[in-house]
PDB file with one MODEL, atoms N, CA, C and O in Angstrom:
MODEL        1
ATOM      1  N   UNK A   1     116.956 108.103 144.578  1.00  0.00           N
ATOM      2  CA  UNK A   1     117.802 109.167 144.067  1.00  0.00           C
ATOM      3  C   UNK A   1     116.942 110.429 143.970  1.00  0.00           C
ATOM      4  O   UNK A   1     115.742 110.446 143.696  1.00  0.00           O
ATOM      5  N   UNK A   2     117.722 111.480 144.233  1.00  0.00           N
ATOM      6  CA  UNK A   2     116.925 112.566 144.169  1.00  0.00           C
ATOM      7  C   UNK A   2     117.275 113.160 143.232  1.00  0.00           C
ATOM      8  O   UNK A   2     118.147 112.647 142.530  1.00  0.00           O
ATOM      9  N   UNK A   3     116.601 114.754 142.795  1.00  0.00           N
ATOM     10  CA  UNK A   3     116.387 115.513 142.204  1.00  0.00           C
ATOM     11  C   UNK A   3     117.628 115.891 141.810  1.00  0.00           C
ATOM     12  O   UNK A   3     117.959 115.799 140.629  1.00  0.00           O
ATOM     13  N   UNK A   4     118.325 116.288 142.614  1.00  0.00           N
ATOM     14  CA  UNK A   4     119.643 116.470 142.467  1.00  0.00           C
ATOM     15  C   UNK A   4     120.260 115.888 142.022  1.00  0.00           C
ATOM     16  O   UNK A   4     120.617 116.250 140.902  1.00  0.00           O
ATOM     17  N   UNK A   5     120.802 114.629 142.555  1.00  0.00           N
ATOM     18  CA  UNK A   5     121.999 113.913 142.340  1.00  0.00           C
ATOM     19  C   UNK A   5     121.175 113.442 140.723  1.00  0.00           C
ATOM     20  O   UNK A   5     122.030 113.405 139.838  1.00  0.00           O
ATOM     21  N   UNK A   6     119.877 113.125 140.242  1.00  0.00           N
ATOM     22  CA  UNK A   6     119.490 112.806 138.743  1.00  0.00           C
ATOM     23  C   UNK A   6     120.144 113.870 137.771  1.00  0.00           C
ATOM     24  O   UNK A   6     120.818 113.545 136.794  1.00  0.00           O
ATOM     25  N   UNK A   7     119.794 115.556 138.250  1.00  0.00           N
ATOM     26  CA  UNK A   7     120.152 116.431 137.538  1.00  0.00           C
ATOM     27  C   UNK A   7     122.096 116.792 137.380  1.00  0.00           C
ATOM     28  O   UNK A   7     122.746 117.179 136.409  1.00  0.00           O
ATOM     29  N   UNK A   8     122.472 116.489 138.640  1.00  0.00           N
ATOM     30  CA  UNK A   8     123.910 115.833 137.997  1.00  0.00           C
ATOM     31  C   UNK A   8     125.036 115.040 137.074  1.00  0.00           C
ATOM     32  O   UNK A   8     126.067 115.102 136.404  1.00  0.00           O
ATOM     33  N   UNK A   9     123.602 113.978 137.787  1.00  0.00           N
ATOM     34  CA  UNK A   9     124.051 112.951 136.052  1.00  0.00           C
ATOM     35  C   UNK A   9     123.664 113.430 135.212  1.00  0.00           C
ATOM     36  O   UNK A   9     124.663 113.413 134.492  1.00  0.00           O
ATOM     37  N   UNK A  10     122.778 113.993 134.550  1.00  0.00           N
ATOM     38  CA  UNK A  10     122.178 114.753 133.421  1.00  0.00           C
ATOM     39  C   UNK A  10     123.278 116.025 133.038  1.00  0.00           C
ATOM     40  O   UNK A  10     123.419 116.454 131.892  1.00  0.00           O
ATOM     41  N   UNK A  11     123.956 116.488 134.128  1.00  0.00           N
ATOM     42  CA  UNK A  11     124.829 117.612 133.618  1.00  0.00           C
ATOM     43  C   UNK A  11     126.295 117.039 133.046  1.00  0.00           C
ATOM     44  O   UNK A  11     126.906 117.683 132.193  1.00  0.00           O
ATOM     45  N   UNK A  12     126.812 115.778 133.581  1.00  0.00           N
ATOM     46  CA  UNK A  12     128.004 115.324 133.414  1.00  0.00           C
ATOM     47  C   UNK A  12     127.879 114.663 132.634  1.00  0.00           C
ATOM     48  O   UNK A  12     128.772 113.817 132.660  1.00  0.00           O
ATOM     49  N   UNK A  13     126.735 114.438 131.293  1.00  0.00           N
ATOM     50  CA  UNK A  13     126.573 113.546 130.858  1.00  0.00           C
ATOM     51  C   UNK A  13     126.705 114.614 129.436  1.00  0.00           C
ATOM     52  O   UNK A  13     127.636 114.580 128.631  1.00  0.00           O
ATOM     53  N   UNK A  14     125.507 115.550 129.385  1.00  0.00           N
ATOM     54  CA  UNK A  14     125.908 116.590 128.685  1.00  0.00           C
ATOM     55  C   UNK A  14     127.318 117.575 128.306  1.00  0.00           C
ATOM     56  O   UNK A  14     127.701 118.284 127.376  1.00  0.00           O
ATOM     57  N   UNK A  15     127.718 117.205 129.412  1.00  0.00           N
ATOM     58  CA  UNK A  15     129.239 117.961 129.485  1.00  0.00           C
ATOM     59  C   UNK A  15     130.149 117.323 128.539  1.00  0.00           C
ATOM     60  O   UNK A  15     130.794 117.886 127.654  1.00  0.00           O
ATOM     61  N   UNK A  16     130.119 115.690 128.923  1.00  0.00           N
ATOM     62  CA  UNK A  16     130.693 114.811 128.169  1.00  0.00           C
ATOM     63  C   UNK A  16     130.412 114.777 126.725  1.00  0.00           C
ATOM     64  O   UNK A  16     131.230 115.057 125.849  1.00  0.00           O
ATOM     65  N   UNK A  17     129.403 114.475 126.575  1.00  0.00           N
ATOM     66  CA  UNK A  17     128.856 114.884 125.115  1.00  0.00           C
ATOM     67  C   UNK A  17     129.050 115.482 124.712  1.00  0.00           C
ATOM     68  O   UNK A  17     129.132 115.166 123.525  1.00  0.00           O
ATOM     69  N   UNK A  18     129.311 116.711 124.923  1.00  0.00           N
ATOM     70  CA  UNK A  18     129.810 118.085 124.467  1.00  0.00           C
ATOM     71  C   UNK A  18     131.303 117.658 123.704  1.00  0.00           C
ATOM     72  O   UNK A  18     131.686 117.668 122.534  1.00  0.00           O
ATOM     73  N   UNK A  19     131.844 117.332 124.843  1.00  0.00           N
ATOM     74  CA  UNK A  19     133.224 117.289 124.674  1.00  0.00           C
ATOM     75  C   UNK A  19     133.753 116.269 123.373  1.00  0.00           C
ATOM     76  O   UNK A  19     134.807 116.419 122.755  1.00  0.00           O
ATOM     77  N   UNK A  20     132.731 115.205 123.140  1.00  0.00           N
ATOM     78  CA  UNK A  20     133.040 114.365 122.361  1.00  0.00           C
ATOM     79  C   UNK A  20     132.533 114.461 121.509  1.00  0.00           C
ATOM     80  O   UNK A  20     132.838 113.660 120.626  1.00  0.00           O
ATOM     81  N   UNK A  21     131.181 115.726 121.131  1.00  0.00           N
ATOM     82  CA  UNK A  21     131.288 116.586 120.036  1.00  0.00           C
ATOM     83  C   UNK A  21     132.290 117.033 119.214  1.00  0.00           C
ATOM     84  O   UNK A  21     132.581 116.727 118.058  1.00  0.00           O
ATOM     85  N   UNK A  22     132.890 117.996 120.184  1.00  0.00           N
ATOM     86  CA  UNK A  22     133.902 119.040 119.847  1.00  0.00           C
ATOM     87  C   UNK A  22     134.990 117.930 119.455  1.00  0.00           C
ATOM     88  O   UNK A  22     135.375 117.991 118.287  1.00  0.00           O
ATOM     89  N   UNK A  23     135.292 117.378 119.897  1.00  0.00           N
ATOM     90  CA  UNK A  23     136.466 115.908 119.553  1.00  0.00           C
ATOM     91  C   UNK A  23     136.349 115.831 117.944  1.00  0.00           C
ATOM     92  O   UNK A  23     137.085 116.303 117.078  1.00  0.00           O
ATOM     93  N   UNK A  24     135.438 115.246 117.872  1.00  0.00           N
ATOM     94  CA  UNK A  24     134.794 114.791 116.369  1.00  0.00           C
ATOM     95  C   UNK A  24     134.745 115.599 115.244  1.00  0.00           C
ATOM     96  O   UNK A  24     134.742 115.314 114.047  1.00  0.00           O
ATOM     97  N   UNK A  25     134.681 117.377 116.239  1.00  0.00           N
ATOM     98  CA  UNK A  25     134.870 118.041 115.312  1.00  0.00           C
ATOM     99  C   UNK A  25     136.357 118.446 114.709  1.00  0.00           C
ATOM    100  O   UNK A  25     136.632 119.046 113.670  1.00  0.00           O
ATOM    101  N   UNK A  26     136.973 118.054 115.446  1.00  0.00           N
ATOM    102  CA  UNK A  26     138.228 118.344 115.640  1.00  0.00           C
ATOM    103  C   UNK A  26     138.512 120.040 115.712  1.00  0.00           C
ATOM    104  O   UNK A  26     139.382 120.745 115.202  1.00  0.00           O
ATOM    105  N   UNK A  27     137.324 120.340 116.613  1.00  0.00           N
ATOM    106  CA  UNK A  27     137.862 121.283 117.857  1.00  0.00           C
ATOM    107  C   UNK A  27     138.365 121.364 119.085  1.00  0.00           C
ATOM    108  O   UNK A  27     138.342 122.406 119.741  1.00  0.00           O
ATOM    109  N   UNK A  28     139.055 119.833 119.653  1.00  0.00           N
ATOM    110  CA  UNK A  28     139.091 119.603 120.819  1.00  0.00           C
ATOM    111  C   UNK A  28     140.011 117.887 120.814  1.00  0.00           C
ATOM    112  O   UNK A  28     139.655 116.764 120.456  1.00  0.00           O
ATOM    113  N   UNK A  29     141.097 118.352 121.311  1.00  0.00           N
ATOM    114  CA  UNK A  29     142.660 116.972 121.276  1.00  0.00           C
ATOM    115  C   UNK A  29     141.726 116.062 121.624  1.00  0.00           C
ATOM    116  O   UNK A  29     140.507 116.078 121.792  1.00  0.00           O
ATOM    117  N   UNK A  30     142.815 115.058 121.708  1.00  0.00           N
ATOM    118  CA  UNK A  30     142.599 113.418 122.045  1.00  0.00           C
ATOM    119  C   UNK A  30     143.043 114.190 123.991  1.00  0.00           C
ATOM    120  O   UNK A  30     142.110 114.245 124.793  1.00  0.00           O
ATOM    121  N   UNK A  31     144.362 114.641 124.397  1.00  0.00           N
ATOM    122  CA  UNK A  31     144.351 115.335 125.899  1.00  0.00           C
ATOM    123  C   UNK A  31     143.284 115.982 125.995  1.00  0.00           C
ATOM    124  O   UNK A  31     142.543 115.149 126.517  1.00  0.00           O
ATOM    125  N   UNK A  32     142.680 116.909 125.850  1.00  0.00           N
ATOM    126  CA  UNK A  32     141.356 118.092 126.128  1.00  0.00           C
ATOM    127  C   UNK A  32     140.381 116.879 126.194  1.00  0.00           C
ATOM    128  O   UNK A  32     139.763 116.804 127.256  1.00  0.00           O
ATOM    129  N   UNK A  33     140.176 116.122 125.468  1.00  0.00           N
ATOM    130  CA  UNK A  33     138.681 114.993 125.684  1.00  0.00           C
ATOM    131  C   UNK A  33     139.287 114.567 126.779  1.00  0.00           C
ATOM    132  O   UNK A  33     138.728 115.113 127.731  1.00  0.00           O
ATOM    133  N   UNK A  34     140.392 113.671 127.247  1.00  0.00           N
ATOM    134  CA  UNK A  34     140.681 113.032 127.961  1.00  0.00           C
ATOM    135  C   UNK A  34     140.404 113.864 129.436  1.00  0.00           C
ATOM    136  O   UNK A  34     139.644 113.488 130.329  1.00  0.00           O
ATOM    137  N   UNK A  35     140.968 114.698 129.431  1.00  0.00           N
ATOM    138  CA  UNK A  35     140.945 115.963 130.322  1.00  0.00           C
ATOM    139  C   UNK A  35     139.286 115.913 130.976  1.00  0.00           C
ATOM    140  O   UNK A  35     138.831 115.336 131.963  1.00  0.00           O
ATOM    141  N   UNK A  36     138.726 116.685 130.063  1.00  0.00           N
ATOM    142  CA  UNK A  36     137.478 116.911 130.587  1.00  0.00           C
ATOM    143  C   UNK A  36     136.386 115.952 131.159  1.00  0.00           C
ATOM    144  O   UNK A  36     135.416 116.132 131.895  1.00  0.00           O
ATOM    145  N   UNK A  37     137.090 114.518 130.340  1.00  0.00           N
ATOM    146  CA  UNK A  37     135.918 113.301 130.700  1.00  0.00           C
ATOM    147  C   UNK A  37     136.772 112.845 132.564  1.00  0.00           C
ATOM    148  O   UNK A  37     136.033 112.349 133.414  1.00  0.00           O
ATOM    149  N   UNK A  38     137.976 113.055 132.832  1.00  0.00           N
ATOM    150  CA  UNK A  38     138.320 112.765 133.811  1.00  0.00           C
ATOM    151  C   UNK A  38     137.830 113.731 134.961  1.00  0.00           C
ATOM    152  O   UNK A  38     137.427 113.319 136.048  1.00  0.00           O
ATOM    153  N   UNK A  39     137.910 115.067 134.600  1.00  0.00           N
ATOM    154  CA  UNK A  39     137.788 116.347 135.576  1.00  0.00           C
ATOM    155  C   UNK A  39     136.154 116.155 135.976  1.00  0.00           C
ATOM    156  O   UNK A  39     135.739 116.237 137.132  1.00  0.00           O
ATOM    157  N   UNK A  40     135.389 115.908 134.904  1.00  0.00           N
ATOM    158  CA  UNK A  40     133.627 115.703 135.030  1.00  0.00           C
ATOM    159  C   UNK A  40     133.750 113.992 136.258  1.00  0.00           C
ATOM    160  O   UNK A  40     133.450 113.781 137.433  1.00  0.00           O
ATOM    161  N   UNK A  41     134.193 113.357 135.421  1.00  0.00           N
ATOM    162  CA  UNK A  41     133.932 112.176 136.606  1.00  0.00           C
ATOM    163  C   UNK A  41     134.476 112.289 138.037  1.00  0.00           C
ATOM    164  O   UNK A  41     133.895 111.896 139.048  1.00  0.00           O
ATOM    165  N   UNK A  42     135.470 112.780 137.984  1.00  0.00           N
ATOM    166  CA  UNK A  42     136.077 113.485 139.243  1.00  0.00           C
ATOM    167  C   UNK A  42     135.155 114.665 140.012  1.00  0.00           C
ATOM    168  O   UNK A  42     134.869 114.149 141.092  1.00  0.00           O
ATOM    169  N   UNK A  43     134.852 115.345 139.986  1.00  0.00           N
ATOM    170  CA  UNK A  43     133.872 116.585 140.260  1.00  0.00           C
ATOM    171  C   UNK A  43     132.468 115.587 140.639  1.00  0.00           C
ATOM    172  O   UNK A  43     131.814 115.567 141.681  1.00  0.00           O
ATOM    173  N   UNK A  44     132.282 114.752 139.327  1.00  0.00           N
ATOM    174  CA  UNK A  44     130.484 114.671 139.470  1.00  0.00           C
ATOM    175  C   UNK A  44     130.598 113.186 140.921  1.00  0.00           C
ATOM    176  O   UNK A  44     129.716 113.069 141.771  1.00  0.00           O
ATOM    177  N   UNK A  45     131.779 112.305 140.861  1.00  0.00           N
ATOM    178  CA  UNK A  45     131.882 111.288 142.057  1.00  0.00           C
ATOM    179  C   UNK A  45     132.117 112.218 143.370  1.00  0.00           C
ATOM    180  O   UNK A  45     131.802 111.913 144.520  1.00  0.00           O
ATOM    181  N   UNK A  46     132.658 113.262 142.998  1.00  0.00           N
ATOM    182  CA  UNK A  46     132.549 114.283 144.493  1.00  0.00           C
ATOM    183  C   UNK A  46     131.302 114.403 145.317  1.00  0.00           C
ATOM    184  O   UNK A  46     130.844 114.029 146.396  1.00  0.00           O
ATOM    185  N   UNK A  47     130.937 115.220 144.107  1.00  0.00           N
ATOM    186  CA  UNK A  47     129.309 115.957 144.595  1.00  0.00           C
ATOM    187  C   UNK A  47     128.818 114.769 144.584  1.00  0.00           C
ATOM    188  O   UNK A  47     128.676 114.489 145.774  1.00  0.00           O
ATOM    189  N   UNK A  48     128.438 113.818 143.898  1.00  0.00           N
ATOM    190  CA  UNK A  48     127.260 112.382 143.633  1.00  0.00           C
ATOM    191  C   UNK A  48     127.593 111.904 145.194  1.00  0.00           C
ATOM    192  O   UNK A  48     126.705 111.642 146.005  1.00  0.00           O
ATOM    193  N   UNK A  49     128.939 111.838 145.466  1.00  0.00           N
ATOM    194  CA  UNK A  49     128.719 110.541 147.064  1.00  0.00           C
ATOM    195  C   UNK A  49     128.646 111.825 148.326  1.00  0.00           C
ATOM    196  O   UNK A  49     128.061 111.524 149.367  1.00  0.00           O
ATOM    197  N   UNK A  50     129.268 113.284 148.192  1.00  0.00           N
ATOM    198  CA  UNK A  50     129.012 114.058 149.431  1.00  0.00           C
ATOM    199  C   UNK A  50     127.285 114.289 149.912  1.00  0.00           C
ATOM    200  O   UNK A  50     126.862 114.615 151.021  1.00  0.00           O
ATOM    201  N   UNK A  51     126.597 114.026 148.800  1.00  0.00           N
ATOM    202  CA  UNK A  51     125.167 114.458 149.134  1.00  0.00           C
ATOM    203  C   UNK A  51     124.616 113.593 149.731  1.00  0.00           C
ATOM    204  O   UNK A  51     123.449 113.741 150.096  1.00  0.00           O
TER     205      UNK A  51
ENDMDL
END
């Protein structure tokens, strides 16, 4: 694995986290978490298998 595709997972991972921050804080729905954890895995299985 390269540089890249490591620093990807590292970004979609943070992203997620984020999101399930903000959840907890209840700055952010049960849809908006759902949302974002789908759109990140979607996006990051894009880029992760085109490279």
């Amino acid at each position: 694995m390269n540089e890249v595709k490591f620093g990807l997972l590292l970004t979609a991972g943070a992203v997620i986290g984020l999101a399930v921050a903000l959840h907890r804080q209840r700055a952010l729905g049960r849809a908006g978490l759902l949302t974002v954890i789908a759109a990140t895995l979607a996006v990051s299985a894009s880029l992760f298998l085109t490279q």
